[in-house]
Structures are given as structure tokens and as C-alpha cells.
C-alpha positions in Angstrom: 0.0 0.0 0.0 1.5 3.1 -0.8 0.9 6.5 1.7 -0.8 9.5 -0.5 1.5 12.4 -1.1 -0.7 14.4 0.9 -0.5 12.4 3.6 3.2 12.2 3.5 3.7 15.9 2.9 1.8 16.5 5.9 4.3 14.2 8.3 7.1 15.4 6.7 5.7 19.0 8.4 4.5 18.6 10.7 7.4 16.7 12.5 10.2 19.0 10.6 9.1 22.2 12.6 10.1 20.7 16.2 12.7 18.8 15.0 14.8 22.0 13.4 14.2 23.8 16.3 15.0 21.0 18.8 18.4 20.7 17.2 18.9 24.5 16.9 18.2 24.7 21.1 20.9 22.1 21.8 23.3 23.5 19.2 22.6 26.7 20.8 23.7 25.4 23.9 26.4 22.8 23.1 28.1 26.4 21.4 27.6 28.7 23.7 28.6 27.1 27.2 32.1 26.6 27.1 32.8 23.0 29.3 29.9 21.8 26.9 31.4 23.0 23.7 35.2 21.6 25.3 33.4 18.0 25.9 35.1 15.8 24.2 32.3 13.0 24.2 29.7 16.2 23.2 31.6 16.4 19.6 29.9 13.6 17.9 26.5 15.4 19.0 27.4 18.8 18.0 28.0 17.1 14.4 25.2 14.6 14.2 23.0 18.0 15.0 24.6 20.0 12.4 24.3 17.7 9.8 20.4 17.2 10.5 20.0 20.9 10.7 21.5 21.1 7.1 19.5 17.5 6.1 16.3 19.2 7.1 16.7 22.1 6.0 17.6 20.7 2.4 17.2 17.6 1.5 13.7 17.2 3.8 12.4 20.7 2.8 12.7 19.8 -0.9 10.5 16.1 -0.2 7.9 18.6 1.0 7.9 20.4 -1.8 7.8 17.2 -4.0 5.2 16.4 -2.4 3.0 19.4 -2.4 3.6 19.7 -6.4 3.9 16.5 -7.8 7.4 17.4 -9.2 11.3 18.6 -7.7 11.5 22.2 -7.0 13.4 22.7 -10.4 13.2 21.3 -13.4 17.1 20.7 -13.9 19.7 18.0 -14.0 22.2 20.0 -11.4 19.4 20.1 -8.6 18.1 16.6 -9.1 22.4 15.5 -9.0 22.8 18.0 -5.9 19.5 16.7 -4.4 20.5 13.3 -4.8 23.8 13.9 -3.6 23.1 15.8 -0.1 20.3 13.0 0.6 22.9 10.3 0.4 26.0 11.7 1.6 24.6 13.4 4.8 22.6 10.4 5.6 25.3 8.3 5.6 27.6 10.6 7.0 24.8 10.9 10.5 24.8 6.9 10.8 28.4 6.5 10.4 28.5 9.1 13.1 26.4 7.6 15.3 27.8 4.5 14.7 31.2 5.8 15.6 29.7 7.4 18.8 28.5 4.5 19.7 31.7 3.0 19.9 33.6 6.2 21.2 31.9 6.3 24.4 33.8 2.9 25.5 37.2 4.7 24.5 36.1 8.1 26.8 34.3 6.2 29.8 36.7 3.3 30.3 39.9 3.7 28.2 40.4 7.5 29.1 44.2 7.1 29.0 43.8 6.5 25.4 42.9 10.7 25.0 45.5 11.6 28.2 47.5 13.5 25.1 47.4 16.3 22.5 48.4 13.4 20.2 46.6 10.6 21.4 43.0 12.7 21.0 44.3 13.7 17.9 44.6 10.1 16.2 41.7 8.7 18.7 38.9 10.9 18.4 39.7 14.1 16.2 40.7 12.4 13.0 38.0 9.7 13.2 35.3 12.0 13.6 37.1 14.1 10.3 37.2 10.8 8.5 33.4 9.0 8.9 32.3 12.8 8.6 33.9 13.5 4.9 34.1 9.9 3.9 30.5 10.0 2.5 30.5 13.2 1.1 34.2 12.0 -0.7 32.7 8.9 -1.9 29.5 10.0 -4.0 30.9 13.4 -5.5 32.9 10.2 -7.0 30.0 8.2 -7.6 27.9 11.0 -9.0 30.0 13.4 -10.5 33.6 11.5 -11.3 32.5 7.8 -12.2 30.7 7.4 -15.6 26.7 7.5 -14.8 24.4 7.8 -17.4 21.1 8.3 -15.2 17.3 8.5 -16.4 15.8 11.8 -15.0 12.3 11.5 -14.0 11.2 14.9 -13.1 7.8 12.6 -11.7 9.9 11.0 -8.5 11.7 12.0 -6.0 15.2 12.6 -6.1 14.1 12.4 -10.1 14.9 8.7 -9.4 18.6 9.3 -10.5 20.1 7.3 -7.3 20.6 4.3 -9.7 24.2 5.8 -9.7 25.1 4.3 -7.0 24.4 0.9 -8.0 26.2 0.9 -11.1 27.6 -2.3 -10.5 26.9 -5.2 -8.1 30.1 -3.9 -6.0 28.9 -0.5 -5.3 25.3 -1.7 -5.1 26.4 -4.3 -2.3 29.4 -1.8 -1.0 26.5 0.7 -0.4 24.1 -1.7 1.3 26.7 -3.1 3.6 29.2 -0.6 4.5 26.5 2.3 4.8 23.7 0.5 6.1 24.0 -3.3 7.3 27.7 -2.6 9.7 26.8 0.9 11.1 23.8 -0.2 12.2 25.0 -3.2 13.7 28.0 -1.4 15.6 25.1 1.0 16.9 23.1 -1.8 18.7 25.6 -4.3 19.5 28.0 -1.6 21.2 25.6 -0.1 22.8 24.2 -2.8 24.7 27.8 -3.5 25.5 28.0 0.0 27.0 24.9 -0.6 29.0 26.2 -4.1 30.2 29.5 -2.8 31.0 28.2 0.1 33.0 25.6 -2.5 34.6 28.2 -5.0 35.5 30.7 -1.7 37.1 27.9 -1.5 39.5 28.6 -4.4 41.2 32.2 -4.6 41.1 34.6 -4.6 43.9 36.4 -1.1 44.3 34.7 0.5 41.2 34.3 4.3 41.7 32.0 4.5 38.7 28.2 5.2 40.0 25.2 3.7 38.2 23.1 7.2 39.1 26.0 9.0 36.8 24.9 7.2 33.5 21.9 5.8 34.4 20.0 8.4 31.9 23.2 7.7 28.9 21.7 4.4 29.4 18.2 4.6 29.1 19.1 6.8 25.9 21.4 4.6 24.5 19.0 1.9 24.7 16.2 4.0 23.5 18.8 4.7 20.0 19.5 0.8 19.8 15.6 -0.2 19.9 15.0 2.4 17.3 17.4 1.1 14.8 17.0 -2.4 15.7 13.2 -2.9 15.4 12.6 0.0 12.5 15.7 0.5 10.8 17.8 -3.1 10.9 15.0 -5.2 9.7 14.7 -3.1 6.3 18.3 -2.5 5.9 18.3 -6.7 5.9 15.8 -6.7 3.3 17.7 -4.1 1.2 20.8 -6.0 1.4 19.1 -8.7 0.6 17.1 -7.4 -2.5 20.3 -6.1 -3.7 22.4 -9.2 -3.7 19.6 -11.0 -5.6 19.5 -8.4 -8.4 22.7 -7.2 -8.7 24.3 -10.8 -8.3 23.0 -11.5 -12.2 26.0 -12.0 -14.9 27.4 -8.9 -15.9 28.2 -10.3 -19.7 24.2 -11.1 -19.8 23.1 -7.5 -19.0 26.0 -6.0 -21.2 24.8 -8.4 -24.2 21.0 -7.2 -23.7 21.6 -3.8 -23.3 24.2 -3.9 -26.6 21.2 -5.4 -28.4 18.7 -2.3 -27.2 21.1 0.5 -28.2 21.7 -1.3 -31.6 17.7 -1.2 -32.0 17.4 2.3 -30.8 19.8 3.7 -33.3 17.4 2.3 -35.8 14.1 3.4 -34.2 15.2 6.7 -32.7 15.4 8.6 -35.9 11.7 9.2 -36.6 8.9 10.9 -34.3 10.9 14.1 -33.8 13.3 12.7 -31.6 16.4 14.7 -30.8 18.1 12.4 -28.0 17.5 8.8 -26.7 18.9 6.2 -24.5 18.9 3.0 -22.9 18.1 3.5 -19.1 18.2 0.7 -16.4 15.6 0.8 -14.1 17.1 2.4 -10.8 15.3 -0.4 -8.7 16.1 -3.0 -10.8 19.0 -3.0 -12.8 18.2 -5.8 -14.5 15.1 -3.7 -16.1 16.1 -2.0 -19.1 14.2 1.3 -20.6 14.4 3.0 -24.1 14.0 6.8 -23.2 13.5 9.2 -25.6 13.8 13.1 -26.0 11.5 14.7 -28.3 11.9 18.5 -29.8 7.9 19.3 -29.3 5.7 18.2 -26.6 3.0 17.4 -28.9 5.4 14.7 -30.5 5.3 12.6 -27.0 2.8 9.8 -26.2 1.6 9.0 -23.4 3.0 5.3 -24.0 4.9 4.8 -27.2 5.3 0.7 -27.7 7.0 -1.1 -30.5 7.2 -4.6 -30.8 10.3 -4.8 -31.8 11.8 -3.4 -28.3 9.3 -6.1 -26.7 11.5 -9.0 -27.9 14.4 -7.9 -26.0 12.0 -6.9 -22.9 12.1 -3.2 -23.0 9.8 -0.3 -23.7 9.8 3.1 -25.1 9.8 5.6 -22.3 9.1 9.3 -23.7 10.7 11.5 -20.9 8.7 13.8 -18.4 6.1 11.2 -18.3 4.8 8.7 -15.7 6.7 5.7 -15.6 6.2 2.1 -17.1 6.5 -1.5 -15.8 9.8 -2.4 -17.4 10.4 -6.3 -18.3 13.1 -8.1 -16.3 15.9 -10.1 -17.8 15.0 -13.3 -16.6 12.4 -13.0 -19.4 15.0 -12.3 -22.6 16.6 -14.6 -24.4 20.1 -13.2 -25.1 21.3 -16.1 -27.7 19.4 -14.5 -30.7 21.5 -12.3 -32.9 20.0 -8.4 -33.5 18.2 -8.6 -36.7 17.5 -4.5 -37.2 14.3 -4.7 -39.5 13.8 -3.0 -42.9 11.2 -0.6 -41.3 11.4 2.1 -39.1 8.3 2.1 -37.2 5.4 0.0 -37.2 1.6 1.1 -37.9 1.3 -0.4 -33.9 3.6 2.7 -32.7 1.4 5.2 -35.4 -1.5 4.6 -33.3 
């Protein structure tokens, strides 16, 4: 069942409002008290605020709008790429932050000799909280503007449903599942639990200074964190994984034979109808889904569903851009071993109609 943009534009809303000005408060705070701001295990929070401050206030304001129009709040390549690019990089940057909070707060409660030093906090906790912070925003300016993408813009989506980028291949597909989904959320509930464990157990050991009452709320919160990503997060994050590793796990010579064979037709059939651009798209989620998309020079020239059979054999469809989109057919339905036999004709009298 899918939610109703209306419905989803209104609980986007009405939960950004508190939630900007919840963060603002305790960044306001965190920066103006000076013990706070000097905190060492307070850094990770300042951060993980920021960044949602800046996600919200981006990359959540322009779902609203998506969803109050029906379309992105322009109608151009470089926002749907920038859009794209803040949503996944500042994601992923907040979980791998968490992630490594997670596992900072053993180092600052029971290892503190390990940050005694100028040098020692520099390697322990300044530069890892420099590296999971840029990491993501480092790894898909590569993905989306350095690595060869050639992504199908649909100004009807969100995002324009150009995130197929990052599933290229079935490394970066399964690179991006695991390392920015599957193991930070893992570190955040398994460490965490060890935290509270560790603190639970200090309570009863002989000569230990450490007081339950002084972490007794870290606790509760930590716990709170680890139940939210357990039972809401994890369990989809399995399934994604999972879904990815079936689809992307397909030979790569089969999809590079298939999708030879569609741009070999498409030089043949995209000449006619007023067509001034085309290519051949993979569905973003399933790249085993191929498209034909076409660019025409007059809107009157594009149908609402343009379909000729001689795309059918190889399992794809027309798909005039700026239009809703189609059901695509999936490889497992092809059969690669026939040769490309380009027909006489240009376009049938089906595709007239």
C-alpha cells in the first residue's frame, strides 16, 4: 500500500518544525557554554545535530515540496544531482556518526588514557570524527559526478529517481548496502548494549568508583537509540541488502549483451517521431530492467506510452521523458542467444496509433 502524497507531505511538516528547532536549542547550547562545547564525548552530537539541521533544511524541505507539487522544485539536471547527492551523503555521514559514537563512548568512559594526550585525542577521536564525517561526502561526489553514470531523470519521482548511480555495479550496489547500512547499524546496537552491560556490571564490582546514578540516563538513551534502529531500521536495511544481492548478483556479460542489443535497435528506431536524443536506461530499482528513453523537440510529439514490438523482444519499452513511468520487463524473461536482426522498417503502424 502506498501513503498518499498528501499524507506524506503533511508528516514530513509537521514533524520538521520541532525537529529544526529541537536541534537548533541544543546547538545553541552545546556552542555557547564553554565546558559543553570543550566535551570531548559532546563532539559527535554537536556534528550529528549539524548535519540534520542542514539535512532538514535541504534535503527534507525539498521532499515537502515534491510532495506538495507533484514534481522537484526545479526542473534541472544540477538540482536533481545535488538533491540526490546531499540525501545520500549526509545520511550516511549521520549513521556512520552515530555508529562511531556508539563506539567512542567505551574509549572516553573506560579507556580514558587513550585521550590523556594532545596526540593521542588527535589520532583517537579528532581524526575519526574528520574521516566517517567527509568519507560519504568523498565517496558520492565520485559516484555522482567523477565515475561514468548515465542516469534516467524522472522529473515525476523523487530525487528524479537518478540514485541508480550508486548501483552501477553489483560492488557498489552491495558496497553501499553493507558498509552504509547493514555494519553501522550493527555497531550502533551491538556496542551499545555493551556500553549498557558494562556500565551495569561496574555496579557491582569490587572497588569501582564509577556510580550507576551518573549514566543511568546515557543508558536509558542509548537503549532507546539501539531499539529504534533495531526494530525500525535493521529489519529493512536486511531486506535491502538482501534485495540487492539478488539483483545485482546477475552476470554482468548477460546485461552488457542485452543492453548492446537495445542500443543497436534504438539507433534504428530513434530517428523518426521528432526525436532529438535517446537512451537506454536501467531501471534504478532493478538494474536488471532496461528502458528506451526518448527526448523529443515538441511536446506534442510525446505519447503517453509509445510501444513497439520490436523493443518487446528484447523486454524493453519506449519511455518518452517527463512522463509517468512504465513497468519495465526483467531479464530473466529475454533470451540473449538470438542475434539483432535490425528490421527494414522504421516504425510499425502499432507505434502510429
Amino acid at each position: 500500500m502506498t501513503i498518499p502524497y498528501i499524507i506524506r507531505f503533511w508528516l514530513y511538516l509537521i514533524f520538521l518544525i520541532p525537529s529544526v528547532l529541537c536541534a537548533l536549542f541544543c546547538l545553541y547550547h552545546f556552542l555557547i557554554d564553554r565546558v559543553l562545547r570543550k566535551a570531548l564525548n559532546n563532539h559527535v552530537v554537536m556534528l550529528i545535530l549539524f548535519l540534520g539541521v542542514f539535512l532538514n533544511l535541504t534535503d527534507i524541505v525539498w521532499y515537502i515540496d515534491f510532495y506538495r507539487t507533484g514534481h522537484p522544485l526545479s526542473l534541472t539536471e544540477a538540482f536533481c544531482m545535488t538533491w540526490t547527492y546531499i540525501d545520500y551523503a549526509v545520511f550516511v555521514s549521520i549513521t556512520l556518526l552515530v555508529a562511531w559514537g556508539s563506539i567512542e563512548r567505551h574509549i572516553l568512559i573506560f579507556h580514558q588514557n587513550l585521550v590523556s594526550t594532545q596526540i593521542k585525542r588527535f589520532l583517537v577521536h579528532y581524526l575519526p570524527l574528520f574521516t566517517v564525517t567527509m568519507y560519504p561526502f568523498i565517496y558520492y561526489i565520485i559516484i555522482y559526478f567523477v565515475l561514468p553514470c548515465d542516469p534516467w531523470i524522472d522529473f515525476t519521482t523523487s530525487g528524479c529517481g537518478i540514485s541508480a548511480c550508486a548501483y552501477n555495479t553489483a560492488f557498489l550496489g552491495m558496497w553501499d548496502s553493507i558498509a552504509h547500512n547493514i555494519v553501522p547499524i550493527f555497531i550502533i546496537v551491538i556496542f551499545s548494549m555493551a556500553l549498557f552491560g558494562r556500565i551495569w556490571y561496574s555496579k557491582y564490582r569490587i572497588n569501582q568508583r564509577m556510580r550507576w546514578k551518573n549514566y543511568r540516563k546515557m543508558s536509558i538513551q542509548l537503549l532507546s537509540i539501539s531499539a529504534i534502529y533495531l526494530i525500525i531500521v535493521f529489519p529493512s536495511m536486511i531486506l535491502y541488502t538482501l534485495y540487492t544481492a539478488v539483483h545485482l548478483a546477475v552476470k554482468s556479460e548477460h546485461v552488457d549483451k542485452v543492453k548492446a542489443k537495445l542500443i543497436e535497435a534504438s539507433r534504428v528506431y530513434a530517428k523518426d517521431k521528432g526525436t532529438i536524443d535517446w537512451f537506454v536506461s536501467q531501471d534504478a530499482a532493478d538494474p536488471t530492467k532496461f528502458a528506451i528513453v526518448e527526448r523529443y523537440e515538441q511536446q506534442s510529439d510525446v505519447q503517453t506510452h509509445i510501444s513497439n514490438p520490436y523493443y518487446k523482444q528484447f523486454g524493453a519499452y519506449v519511455k518518452p521523458l517527463l512522463t509517468k513511468p512504465i513497468e519495465l520487463h526483467s531479464l530473466a524473461e529475454l533470451d540473449t542467444s538470438k542475434d539483432v536482426e535490425v528490421p527494414p522498417q522504421t516504425w510499425s503502424d502499432e507505434t502510429d496509433q
